[in-house]
C-alpha positions in Angstrom: -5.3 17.0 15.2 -2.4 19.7 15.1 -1.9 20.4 11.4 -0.2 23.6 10.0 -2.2 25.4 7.2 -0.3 24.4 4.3 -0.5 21.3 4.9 -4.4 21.4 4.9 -4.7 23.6 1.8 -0.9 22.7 0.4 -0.8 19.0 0.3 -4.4 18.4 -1.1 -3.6 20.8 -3.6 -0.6 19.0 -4.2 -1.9 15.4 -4.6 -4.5 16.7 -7.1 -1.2 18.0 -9.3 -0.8 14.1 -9.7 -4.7 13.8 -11.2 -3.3 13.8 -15.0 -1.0 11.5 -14.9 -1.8 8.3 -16.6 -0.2 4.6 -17.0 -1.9 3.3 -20.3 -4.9 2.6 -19.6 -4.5 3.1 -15.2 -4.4 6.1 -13.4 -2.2 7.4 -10.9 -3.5 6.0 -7.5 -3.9 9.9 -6.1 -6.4 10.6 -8.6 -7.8 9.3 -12.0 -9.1 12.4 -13.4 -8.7 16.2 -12.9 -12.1 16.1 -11.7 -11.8 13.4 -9.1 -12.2 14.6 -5.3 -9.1 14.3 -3.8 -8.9 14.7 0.3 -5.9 13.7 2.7 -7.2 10.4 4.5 -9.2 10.4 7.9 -9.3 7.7 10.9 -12.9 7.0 10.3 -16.1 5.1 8.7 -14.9 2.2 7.0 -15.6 -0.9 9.6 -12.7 -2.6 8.5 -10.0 -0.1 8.2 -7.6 0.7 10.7 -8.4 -0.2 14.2 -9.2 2.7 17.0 -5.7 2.2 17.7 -4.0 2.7 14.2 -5.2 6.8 14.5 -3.8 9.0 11.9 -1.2 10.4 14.9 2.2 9.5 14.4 2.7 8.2 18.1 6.2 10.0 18.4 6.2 12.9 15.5 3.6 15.2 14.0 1.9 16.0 11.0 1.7 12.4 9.3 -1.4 11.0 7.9 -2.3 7.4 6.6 -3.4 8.2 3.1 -6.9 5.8 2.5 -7.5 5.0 -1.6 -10.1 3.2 -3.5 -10.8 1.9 -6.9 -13.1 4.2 -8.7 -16.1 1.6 -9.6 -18.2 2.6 -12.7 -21.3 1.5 -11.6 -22.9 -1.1 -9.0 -22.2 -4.0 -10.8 -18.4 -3.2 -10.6 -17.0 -5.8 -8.3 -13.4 -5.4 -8.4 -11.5 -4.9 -5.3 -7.4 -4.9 -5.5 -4.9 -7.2 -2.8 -2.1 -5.2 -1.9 0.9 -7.2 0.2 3.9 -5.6 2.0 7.0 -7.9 1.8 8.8 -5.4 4.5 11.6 -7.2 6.1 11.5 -10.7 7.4 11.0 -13.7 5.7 8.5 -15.2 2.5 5.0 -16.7 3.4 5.3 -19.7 1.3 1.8 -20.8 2.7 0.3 -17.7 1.4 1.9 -17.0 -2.0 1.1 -20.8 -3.0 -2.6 -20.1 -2.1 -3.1 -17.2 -4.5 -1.0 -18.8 -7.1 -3.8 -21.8 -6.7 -6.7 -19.9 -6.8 -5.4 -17.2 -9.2 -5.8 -14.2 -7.4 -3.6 -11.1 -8.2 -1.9 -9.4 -5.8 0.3 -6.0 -5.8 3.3 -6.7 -3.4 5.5 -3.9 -2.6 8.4 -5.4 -1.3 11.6 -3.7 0.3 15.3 -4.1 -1.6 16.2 -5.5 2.0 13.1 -7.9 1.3 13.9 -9.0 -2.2 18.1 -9.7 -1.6 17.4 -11.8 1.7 14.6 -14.5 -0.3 15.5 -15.6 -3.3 12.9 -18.3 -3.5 10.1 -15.7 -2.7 11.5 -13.4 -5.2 11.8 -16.2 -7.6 8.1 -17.9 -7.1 6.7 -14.3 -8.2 8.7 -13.9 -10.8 7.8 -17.0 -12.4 3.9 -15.7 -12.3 4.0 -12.1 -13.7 0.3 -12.5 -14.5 -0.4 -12.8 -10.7 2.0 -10.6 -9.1 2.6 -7.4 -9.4 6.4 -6.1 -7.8 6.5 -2.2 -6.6 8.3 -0.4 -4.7 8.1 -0.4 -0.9 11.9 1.4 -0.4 15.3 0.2 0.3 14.9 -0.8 4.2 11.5 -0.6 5.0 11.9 3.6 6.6 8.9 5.6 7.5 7.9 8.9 5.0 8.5 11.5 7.8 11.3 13.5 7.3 13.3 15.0 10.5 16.1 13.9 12.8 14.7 11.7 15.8 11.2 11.5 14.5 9.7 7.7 14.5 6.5 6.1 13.5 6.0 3.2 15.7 9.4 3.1 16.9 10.8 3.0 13.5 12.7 5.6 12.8 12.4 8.3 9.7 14.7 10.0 7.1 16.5 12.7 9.0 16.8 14.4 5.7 15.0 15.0 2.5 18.3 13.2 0.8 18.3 9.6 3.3 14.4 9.7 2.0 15.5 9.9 -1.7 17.9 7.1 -1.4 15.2 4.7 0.0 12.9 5.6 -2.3 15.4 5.7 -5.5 17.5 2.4 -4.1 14.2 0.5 -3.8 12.9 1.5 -7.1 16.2 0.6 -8.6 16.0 -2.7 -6.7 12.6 -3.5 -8.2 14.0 -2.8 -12.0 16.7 -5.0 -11.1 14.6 -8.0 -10.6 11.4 -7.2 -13.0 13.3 -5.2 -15.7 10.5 -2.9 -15.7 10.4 0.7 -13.6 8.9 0.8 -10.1 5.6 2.6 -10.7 3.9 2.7 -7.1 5.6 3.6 -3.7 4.0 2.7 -0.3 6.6 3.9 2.6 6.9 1.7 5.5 3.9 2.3 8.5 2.1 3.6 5.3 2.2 7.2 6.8 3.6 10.2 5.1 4.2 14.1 6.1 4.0 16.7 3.4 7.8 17.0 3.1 8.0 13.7 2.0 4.8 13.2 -0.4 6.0 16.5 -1.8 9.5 14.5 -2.8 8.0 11.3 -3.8 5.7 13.0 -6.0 8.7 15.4 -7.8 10.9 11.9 -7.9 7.6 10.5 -10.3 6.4 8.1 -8.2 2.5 7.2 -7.4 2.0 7.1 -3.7 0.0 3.8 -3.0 -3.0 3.8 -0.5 -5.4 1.5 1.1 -8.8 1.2 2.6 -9.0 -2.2 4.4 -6.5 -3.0 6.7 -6.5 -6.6 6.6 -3.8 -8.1 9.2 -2.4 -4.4 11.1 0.8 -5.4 10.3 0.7 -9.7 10.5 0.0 -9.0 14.1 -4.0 -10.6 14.1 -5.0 -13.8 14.9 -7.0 -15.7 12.0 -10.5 -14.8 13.3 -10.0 -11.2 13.2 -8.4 -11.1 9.9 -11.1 -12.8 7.8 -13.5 -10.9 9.8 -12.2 -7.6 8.5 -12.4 -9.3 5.0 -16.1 -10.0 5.5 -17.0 -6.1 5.5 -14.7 -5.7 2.1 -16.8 -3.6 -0.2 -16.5 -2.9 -4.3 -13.4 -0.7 -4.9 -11.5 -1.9 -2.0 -7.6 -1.9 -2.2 -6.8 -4.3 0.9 -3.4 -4.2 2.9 -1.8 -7.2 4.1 2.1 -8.8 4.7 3.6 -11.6 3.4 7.0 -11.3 5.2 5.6 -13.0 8.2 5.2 -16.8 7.9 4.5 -17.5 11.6 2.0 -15.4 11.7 -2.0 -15.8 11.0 -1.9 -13.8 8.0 -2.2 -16.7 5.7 -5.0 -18.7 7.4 -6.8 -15.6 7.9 -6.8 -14.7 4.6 -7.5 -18.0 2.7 -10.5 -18.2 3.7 -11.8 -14.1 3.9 -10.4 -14.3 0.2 -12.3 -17.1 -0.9 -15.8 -15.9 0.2 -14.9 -12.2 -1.5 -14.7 -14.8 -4.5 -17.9 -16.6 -3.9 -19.8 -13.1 -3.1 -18.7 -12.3 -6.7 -15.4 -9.5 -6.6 -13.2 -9.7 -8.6 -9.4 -8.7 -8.1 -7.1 -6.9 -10.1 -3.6 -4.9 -10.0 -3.2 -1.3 -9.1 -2.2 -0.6 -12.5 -5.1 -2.3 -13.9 -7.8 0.7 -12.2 -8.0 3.8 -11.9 -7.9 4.9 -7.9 -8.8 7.9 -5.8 -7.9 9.1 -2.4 -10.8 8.9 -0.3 -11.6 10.5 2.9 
C-alpha cells in the first residue's frame, strides 16, 4: 500500500489524541483509555469482515483506510457485541426495523439528513423506541471522507475541500439534533473510508469516528445466505455493519435469522455509547 509517512506515524498518533475523551460512562470509539493500542485498520483476519474485494484501496484515490473497531470485552464471559445500521439514501426497511423492535435488539443507526427528511415514517418508528435505537450521524448526503477535487470511493464522489467536508459533517449532526434533541455523538462517513485530512477535521469538529469489524451485508448488496453466514462467525466485542435503507434487498431476511442465533449463542447487544471501543488492527 502507498502511504506517506505521516500518515503512518501522524494519524495513529492522532487517533490516540482522542483516547481521553469520555461520554459518561462510554468511551470514545477510537480508544477507551490512554493505554489502549490504537492502530489504523488492516484488510485482514477476521472471516467475516470485509470481503477480498472490499481492500483497504480506495479504487480511484489514495491514502484512505477502512478504520476496523471493537468493543473492549473485560473478560471471556463478556458477550456483548453492538449492531450498527447505515440509513444512507434510499428508502426505510420496514421488514427489518419491526423485527428488532420485536425481539428487542438495539441498534446504532447513523442515518444521513438526506435519509431522515425523505422517511418520515422510518424516522418516526425510531423515535418512538429511544430505548432501541440509537440516531448518529452519518452526514448530510451520504459523501465519502477523502478530501480532493475528483477523488471518488466507489464512484461516489468526495469533498473537494476541507470546507464541503465540514458542511456534511456539521449539516448531518445538526440534522440529527433536530430530530432527537440531543447532539450527534458518532460520525461514520459514507463507504466508511477516511484519509488523514479528513479524520484530522472530524476529530477537531469533536466528533467520534465510528468503526466496524463485521461487515454484515457489503452494502445491502448479499443475498440472504451469505449474510447470516457472515453473522455465524460474529465473535464477543463485535460492532457489526449493516443498511436499513434498502427494503428490496436481502438484508432483512438475512439478518433475522444470523441475529437470532447470536441471541441463542448467548451475546448480548448494546449501543456504541453503552461500551467502551478500540480500533483494532
Amino acid at each position: 500500500m502507498m502511504i506517506r509517512t505521516r500518515w503512518s506515524v501522524g494519524f495513529a498518533a492522532l487517533i490516540m489524541l482522542t483516547s481521553s475523551w469520555r461520554l459518561g460512562q462510554a468511551d470514545a470509539i477510537e480508544s477507551p483509555t490512554v493505554a489502549s493500542a490504537v492502530n489504523v485498520a488492516s484488510a485482514a483476519a477476521h472471516a467475516s469482515t470485509p470481503a477480498a474485494s472490499d481492500s483497504l484501496h480506495v479504487p480511484d484515490g489514495a491514502r484512505a483506510v477502512e478504520l476496523h473497531s471493537r468493543i473492549v470485552t473485560r473478560d471471556a464471559t463478556d458477550k456483548r457485541v453492538a449492531l450498527t445500521l447505515d440509513a444512507c439514501a434510499g428508502l426505510y426497511d420496514a421488514e427489518l426495523i419491526d423485527f428488532l423492535i420485536a425481539q428487542r435488539i438495539p441498534a446504532t443507526i447513523f442515518a444521513t439528513k438526506q435519509w431522515l427528511d425523505h422517511n418520515p415514517t422510518g424516522r418516526a418508528v425510531l423515535r418512538a423506541h429511544p430505548d432501541l435505537f440509537d440516531i448518529e450521524n452519518h452526514g448530510e448526503h451520504h459523501i465519502p471522507a477523502v478530501i480532493g477535487k475528483g477523488r471518488k470511493v466507489y464512484g461516489i464522489a468526495g469533498a473537494p475541500d476541507v470546507l464541503h467536508l465540514r458542511r456534511e459533517v456539521e449539516n448531518g449532526a445538526q440534522a440529527v439534533e433536530d430530530i432527537t434533541g440531543e447532539p450527534s455523538r458518532w460520525y461514520r462517513a459514507a463507504t466508511a473510508r477516511y484519509d488523514e485530512d479528513a479524520v484530522e477535521e472530524i476529530q477537531r469538529l469533536g466528533y467520534r469516528i465510528a468503526g466496524f469489524s463485521v461487515n454484515a451485508d457489503a452494502g445491502a448488496t448479499l443475498p440472504q445466505a451469505e449474510i447470516t453466514a457472515r453473522l455465524k462467525h460474529v465473535q464477543a466485542g463485535d460492532i457489526i455493519l449493516a443498511h436499513m435503507n434498502k427494503p428490496r434487498s436481502q438484508t432483512a431476511e438475512g439478518l433475522r435469522p444470523g441475529l437470532l442465533a447470536l441471541q441463542q449463542r448467548g451475546f448480548v447487544f448494546v449501543h456504541l455509547n453503552d461500551v467502551a471501543v478500540q480500533t483494532t488492527p
